[in-house]
GUTI-917281 format. One record per residue: residue number from 0; x negated, y, z of N, C-alpha, C in turn. Coordinates in nm, 4 decimals, always signed. Layout:
N
+-----+----------+----------+----------+----------+----------+----------+----------+----------+----------+
: num :       nu :       nv :       nw :      cau :      cav :      caw :       cu :       cv :       cw :
+-----+----------+----------+----------+----------+----------+----------+----------+----------+----------+
: NUM :        X :        Y :        Z :        X :        Y :        Z :        X :        Y :        Z :
...
+-----+----------+----------+----------+----------+----------+----------+----------+----------+----------+
This chain:
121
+-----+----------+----------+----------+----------+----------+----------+----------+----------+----------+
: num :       nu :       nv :       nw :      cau :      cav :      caw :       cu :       cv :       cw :
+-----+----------+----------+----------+----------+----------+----------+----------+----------+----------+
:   0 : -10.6608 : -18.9049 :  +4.4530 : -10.6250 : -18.7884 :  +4.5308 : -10.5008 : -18.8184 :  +4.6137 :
:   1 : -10.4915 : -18.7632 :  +4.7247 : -10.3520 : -18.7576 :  +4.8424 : -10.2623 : -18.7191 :  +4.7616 :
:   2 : -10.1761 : -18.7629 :  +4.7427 : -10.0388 : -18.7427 :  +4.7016 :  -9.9636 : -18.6244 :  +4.7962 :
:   3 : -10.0338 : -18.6046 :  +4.9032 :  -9.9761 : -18.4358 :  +4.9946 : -10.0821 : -18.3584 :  +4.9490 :
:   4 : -10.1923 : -18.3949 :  +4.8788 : -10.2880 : -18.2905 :  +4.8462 : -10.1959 : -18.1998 :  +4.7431 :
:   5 : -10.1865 : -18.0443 :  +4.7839 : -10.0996 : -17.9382 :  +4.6820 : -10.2112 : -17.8775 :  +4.6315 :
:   6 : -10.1809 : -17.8048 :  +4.4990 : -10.2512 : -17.6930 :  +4.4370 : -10.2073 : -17.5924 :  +4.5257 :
:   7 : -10.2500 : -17.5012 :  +4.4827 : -10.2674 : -17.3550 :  +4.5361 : -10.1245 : -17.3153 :  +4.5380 :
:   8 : -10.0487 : -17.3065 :  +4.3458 :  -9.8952 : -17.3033 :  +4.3585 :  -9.8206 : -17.4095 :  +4.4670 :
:   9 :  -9.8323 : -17.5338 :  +4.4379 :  -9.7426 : -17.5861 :  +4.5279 :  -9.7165 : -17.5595 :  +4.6798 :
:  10 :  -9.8651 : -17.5732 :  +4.7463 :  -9.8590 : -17.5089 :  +4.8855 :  -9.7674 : -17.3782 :  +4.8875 :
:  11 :  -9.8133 : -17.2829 :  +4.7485 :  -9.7208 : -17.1771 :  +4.8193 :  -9.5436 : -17.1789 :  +4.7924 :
:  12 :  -9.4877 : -17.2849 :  +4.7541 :  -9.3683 : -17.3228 :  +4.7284 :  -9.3650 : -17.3581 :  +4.8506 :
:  13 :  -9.4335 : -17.4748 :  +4.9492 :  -9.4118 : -17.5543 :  +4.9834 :  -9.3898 : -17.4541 :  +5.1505 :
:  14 :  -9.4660 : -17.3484 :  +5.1447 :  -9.4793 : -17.2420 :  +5.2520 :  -9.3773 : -17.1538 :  +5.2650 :
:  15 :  -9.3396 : -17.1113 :  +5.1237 :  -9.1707 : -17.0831 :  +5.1476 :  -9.0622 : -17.1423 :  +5.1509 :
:  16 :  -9.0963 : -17.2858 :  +5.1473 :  -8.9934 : -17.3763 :  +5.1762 :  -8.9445 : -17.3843 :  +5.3271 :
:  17 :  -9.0779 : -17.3992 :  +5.3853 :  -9.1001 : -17.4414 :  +5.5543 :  -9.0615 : -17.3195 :  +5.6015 :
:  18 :  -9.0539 : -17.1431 :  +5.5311 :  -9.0489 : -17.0976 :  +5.6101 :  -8.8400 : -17.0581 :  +5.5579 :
:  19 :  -8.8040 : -17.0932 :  +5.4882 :  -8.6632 : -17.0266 :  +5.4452 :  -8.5657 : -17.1492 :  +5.5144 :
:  20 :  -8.6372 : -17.3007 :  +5.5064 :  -8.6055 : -17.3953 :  +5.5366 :  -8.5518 : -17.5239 :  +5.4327 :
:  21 :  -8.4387 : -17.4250 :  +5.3563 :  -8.3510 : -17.4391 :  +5.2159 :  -8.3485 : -17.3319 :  +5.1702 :
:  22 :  -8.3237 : -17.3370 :  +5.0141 :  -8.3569 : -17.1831 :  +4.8994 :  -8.3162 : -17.2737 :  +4.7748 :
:  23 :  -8.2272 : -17.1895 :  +4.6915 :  -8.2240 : -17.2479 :  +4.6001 :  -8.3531 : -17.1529 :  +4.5036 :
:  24 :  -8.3703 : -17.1874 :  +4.3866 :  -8.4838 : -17.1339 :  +4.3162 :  -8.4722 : -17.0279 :  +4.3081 :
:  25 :  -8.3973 : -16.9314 :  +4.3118 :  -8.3918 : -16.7864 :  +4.2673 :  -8.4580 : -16.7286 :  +4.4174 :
:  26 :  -8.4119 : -16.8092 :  +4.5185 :  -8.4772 : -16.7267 :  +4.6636 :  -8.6631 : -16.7624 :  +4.6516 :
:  27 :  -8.6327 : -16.8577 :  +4.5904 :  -8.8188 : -16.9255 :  +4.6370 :  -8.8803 : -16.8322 :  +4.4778 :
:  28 :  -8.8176 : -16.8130 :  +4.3966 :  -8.8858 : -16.7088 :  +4.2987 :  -8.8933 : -16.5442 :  +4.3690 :
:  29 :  -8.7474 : -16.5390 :  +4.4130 :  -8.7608 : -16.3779 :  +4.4765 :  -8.8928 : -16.3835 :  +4.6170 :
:  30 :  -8.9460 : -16.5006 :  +4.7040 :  -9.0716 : -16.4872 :  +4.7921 :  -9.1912 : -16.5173 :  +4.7521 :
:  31 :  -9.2175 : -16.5756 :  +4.6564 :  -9.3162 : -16.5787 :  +4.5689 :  -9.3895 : -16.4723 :  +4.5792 :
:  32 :  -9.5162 : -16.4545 :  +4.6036 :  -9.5935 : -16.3753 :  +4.6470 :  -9.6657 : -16.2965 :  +4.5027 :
:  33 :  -9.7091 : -16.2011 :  +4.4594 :  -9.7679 : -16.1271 :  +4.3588 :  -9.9414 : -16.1883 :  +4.3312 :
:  34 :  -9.9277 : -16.2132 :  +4.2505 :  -9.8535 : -16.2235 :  +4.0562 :  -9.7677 : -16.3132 :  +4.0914 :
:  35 :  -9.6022 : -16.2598 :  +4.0509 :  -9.5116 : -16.3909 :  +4.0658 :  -9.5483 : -16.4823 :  +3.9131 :
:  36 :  -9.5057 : -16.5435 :  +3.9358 :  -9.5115 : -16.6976 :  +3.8006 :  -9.3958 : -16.6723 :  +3.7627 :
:  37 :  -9.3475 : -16.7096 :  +3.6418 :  -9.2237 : -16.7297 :  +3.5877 :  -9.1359 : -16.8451 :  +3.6449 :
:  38 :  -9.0171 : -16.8191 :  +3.6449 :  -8.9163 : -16.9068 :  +3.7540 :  -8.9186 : -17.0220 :  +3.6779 :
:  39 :  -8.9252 : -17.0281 :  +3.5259 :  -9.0049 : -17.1634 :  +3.4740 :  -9.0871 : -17.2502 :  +3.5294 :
:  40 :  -9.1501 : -17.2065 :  +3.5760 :  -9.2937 : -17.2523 :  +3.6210 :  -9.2367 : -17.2801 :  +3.7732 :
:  41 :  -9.2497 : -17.1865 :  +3.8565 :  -9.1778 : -17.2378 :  +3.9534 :  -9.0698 : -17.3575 :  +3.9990 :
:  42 :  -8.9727 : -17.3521 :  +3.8865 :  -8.8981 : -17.4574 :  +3.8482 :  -8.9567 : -17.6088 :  +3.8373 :
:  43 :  -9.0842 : -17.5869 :  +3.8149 :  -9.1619 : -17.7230 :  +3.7100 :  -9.2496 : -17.7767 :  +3.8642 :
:  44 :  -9.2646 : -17.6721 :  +3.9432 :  -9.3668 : -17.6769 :  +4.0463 :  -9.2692 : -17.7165 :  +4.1472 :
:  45 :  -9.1380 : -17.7173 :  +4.1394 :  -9.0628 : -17.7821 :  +4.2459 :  -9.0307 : -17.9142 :  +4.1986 :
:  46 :  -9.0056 : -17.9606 :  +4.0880 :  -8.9622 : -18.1142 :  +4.0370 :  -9.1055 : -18.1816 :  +4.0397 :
:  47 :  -9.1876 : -18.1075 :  +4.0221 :  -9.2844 : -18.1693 :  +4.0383 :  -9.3516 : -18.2425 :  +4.2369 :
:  48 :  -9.2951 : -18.1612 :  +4.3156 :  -9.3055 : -18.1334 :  +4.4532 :  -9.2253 : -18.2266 :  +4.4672 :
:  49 :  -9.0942 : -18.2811 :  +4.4063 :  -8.9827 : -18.3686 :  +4.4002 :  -9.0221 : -18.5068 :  +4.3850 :
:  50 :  -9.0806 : -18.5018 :  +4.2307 :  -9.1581 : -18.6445 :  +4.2393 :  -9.2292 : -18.7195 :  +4.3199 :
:  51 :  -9.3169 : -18.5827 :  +4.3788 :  -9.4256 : -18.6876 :  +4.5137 :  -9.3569 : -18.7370 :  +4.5843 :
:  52 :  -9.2332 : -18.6429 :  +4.6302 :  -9.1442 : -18.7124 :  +4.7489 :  -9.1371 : -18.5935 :  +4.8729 :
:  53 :  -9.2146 : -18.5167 :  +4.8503 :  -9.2369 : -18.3912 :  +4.9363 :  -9.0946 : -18.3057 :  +4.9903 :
:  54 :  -9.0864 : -18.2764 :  +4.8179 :  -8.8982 : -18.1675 :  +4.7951 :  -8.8036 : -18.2776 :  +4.8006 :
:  55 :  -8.6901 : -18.2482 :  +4.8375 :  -8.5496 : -18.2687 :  +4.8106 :  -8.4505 : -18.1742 :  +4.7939 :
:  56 :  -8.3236 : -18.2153 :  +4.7345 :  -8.2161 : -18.1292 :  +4.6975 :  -8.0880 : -18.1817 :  +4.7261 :
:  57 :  -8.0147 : -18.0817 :  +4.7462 :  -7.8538 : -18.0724 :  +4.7623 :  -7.7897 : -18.0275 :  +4.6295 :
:  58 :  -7.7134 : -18.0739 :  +4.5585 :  -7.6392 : -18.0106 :  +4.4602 :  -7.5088 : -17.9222 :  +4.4774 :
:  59 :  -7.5262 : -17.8076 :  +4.4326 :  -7.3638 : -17.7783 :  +4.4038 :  -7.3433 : -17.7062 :  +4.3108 :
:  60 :  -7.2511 : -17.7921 :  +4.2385 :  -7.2289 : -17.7161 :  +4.1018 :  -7.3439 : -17.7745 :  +4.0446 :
:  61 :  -7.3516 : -17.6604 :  +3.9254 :  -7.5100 : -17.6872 :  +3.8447 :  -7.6328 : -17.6295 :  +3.9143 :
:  62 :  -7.6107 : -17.5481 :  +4.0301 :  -7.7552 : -17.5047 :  +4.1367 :  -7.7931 : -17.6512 :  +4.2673 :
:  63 :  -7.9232 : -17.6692 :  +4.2599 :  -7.9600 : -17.7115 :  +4.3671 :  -8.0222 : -17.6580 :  +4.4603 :
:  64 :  -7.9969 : -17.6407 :  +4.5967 :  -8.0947 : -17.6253 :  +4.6864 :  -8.1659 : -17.7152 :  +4.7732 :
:  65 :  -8.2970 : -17.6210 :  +4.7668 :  -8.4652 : -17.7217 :  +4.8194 :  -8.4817 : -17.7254 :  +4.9678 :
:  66 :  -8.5462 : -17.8881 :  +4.9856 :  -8.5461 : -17.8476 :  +5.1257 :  -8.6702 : -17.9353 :  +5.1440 :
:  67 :  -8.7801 : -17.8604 :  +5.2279 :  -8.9151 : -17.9690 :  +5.2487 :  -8.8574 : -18.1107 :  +5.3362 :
:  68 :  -8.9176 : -18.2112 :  +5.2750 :  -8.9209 : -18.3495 :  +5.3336 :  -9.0518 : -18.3527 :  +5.3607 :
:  69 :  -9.2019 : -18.3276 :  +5.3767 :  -9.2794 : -18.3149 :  +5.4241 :  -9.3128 : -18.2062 :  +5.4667 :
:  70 :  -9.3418 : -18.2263 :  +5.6674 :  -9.3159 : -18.1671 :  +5.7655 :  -9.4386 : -18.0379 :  +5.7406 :
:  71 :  -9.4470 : -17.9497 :  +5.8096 :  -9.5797 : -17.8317 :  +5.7907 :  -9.6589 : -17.8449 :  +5.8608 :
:  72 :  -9.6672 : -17.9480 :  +6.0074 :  -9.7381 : -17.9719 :  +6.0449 :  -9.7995 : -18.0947 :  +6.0376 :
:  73 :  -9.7471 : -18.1483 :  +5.9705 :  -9.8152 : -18.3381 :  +5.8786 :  -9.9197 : -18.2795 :  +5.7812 :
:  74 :  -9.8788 : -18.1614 :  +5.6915 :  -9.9553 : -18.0899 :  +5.5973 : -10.0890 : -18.0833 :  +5.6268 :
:  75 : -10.0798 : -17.9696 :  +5.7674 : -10.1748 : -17.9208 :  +5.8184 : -10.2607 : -18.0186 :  +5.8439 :
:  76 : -10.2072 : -18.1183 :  +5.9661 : -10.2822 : -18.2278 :  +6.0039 : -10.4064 : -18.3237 :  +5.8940 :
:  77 : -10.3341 : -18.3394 :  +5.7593 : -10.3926 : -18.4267 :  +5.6425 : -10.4574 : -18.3273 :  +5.6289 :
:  78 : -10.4708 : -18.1995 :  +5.5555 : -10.5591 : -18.1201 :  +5.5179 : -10.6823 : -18.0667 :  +5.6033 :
:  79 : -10.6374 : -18.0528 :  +5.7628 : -10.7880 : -18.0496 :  +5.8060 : -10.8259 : -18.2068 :  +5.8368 :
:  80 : -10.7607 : -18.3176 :  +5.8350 : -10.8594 : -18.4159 :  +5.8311 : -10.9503 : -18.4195 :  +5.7029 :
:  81 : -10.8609 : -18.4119 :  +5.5866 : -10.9797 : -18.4060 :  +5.4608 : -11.0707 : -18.3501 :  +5.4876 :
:  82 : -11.0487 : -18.1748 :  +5.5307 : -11.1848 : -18.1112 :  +5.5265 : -11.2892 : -18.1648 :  +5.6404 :
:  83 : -11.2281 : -18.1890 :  +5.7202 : -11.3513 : -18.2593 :  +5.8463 : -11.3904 : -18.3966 :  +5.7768 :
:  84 : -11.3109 : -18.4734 :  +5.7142 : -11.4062 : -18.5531 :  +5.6773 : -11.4927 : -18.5287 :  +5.5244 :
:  85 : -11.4883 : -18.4157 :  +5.4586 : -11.5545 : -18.3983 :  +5.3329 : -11.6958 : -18.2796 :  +5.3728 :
:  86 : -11.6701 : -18.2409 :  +5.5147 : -11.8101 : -18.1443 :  +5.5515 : -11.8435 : -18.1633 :  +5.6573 :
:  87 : -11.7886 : -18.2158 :  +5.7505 : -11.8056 : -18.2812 :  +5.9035 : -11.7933 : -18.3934 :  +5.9180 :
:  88 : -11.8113 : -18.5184 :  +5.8376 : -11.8576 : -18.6388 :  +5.8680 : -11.7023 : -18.6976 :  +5.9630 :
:  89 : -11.6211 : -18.6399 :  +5.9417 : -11.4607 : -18.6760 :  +6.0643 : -11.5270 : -18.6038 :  +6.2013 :
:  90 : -11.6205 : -18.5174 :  +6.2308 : -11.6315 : -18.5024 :  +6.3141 : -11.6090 : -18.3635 :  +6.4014 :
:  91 : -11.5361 : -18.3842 :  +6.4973 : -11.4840 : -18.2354 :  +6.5576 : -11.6061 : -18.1972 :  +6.5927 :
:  92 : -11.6852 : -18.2616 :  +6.6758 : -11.7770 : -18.1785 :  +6.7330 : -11.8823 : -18.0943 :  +6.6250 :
:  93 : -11.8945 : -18.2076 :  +6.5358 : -12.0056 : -18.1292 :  +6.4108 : -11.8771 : -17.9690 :  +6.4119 :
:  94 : -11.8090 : -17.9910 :  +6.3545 : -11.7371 : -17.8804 :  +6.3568 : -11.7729 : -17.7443 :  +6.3916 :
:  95 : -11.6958 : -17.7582 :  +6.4995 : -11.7024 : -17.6506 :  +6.6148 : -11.8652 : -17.6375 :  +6.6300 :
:  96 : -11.9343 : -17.6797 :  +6.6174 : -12.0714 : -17.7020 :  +6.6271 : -12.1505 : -17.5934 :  +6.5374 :
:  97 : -12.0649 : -17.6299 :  +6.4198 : -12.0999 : -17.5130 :  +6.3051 : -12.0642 : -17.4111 :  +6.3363 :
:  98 : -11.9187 : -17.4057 :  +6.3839 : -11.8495 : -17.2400 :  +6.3878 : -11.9283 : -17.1692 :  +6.4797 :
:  99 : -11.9861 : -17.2681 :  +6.6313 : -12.0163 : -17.2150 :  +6.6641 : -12.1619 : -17.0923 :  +6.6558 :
: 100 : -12.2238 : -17.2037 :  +6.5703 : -12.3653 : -17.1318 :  +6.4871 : -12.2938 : -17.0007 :  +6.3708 :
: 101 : -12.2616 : -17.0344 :  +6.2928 : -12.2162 : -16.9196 :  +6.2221 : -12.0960 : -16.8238 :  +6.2702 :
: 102 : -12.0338 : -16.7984 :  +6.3822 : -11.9359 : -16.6932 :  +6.4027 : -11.9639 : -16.6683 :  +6.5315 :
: 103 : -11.9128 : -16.5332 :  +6.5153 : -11.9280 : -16.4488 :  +6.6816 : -11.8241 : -16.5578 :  +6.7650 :
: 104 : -11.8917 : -16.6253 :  +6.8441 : -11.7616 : -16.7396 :  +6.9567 : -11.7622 : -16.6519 :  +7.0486 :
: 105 : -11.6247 : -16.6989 :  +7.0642 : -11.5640 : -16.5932 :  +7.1970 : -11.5915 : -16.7152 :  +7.2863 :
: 106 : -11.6033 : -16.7235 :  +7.4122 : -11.6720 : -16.8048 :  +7.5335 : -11.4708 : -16.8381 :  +7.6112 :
: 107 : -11.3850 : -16.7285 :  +7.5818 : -11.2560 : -16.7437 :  +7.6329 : -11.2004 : -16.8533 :  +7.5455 :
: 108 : -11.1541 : -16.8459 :  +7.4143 : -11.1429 : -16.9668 :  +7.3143 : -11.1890 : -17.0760 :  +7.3644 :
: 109 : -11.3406 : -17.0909 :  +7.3498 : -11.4261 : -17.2219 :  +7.3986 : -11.3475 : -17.2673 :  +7.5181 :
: 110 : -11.3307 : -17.1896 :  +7.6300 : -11.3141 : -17.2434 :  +7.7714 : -11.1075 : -17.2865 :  +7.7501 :
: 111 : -11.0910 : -17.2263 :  +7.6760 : -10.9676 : -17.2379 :  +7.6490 : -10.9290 : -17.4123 :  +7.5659 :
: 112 : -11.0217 : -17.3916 :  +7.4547 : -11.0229 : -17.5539 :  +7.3735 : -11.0396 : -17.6340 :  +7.5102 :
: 113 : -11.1441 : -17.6504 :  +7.5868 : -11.1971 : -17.7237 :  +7.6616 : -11.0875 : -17.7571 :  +7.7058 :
: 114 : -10.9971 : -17.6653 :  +7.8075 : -10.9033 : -17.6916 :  +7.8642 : -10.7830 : -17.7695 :  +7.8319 :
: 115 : -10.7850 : -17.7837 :  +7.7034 : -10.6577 : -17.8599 :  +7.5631 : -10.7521 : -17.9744 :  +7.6059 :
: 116 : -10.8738 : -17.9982 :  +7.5904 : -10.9107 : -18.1288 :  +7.5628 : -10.8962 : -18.2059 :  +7.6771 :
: 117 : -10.9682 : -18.1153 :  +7.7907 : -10.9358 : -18.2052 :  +7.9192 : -10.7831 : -18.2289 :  +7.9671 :
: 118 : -10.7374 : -18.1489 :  +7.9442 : -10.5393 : -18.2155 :  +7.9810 : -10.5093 : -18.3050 :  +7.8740 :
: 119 : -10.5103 : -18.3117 :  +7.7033 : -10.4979 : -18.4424 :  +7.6869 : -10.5553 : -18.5478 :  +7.6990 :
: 120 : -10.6645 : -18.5837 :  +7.7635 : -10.6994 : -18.7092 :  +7.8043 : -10.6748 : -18.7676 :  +7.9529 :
+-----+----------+----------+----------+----------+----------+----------+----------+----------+----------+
């Protein structure tokens, strides 16, 4: 498994990390979304976030505060490559191909992607 691959908890540590920036644990327990976890646990889910290499910390005193070392958009990037390559073969077009069969496509979006694709090349 990816070593950026998160559980469900970690991502959401890792989401109030990216979004507070730095927090020491009592802030990333107080955004913790409902059912909060025990700040135990939370605690265990940041040293653990530490080990991969993801978290880092500042000390002061006996509190540390957290700060993501892996970016939110590196995240993003690895995680939809997994999924495109575990149901789309790596492939964008299969993709969009699907969405486009199963969801109401807006034709503005479409003409809009298009337009991303043709200016970066």
């Amino acid at each position: 498994m990816d070593k950026n691959h998160l559980s469900k908890n970690e991502e959401t540590v890792m989401q109030i990390l990216w979004k507070l920036e730095k927090a020491f644990l009592k802030e990333v327990v107080q955004e913790f979304p409902e059912p909060k976890l025990p700040s135990t646990t939370i605690a265990s889910i940041i040293k653990k976030l530490e080990q991969k290499g993801l978290v880092n910390h500042e000390a002061f005193n006996k509190f540390h505060q957290y700060y993501p070392v892996l970016k939110e958009e590196d995240y993003k990037h690895g995680e939809l490559k997994n999924f495109m390559s575990d149901y789309f073969n790596s492939s964008l077009s299969e993709m969009v191909s699907f969405f486009m069969k199963k969801e109401d496509s807006n034709i503005e979006e479409l003409e809009e992607l298009y337009k991303q694709i043709k200016n970066k090349s």
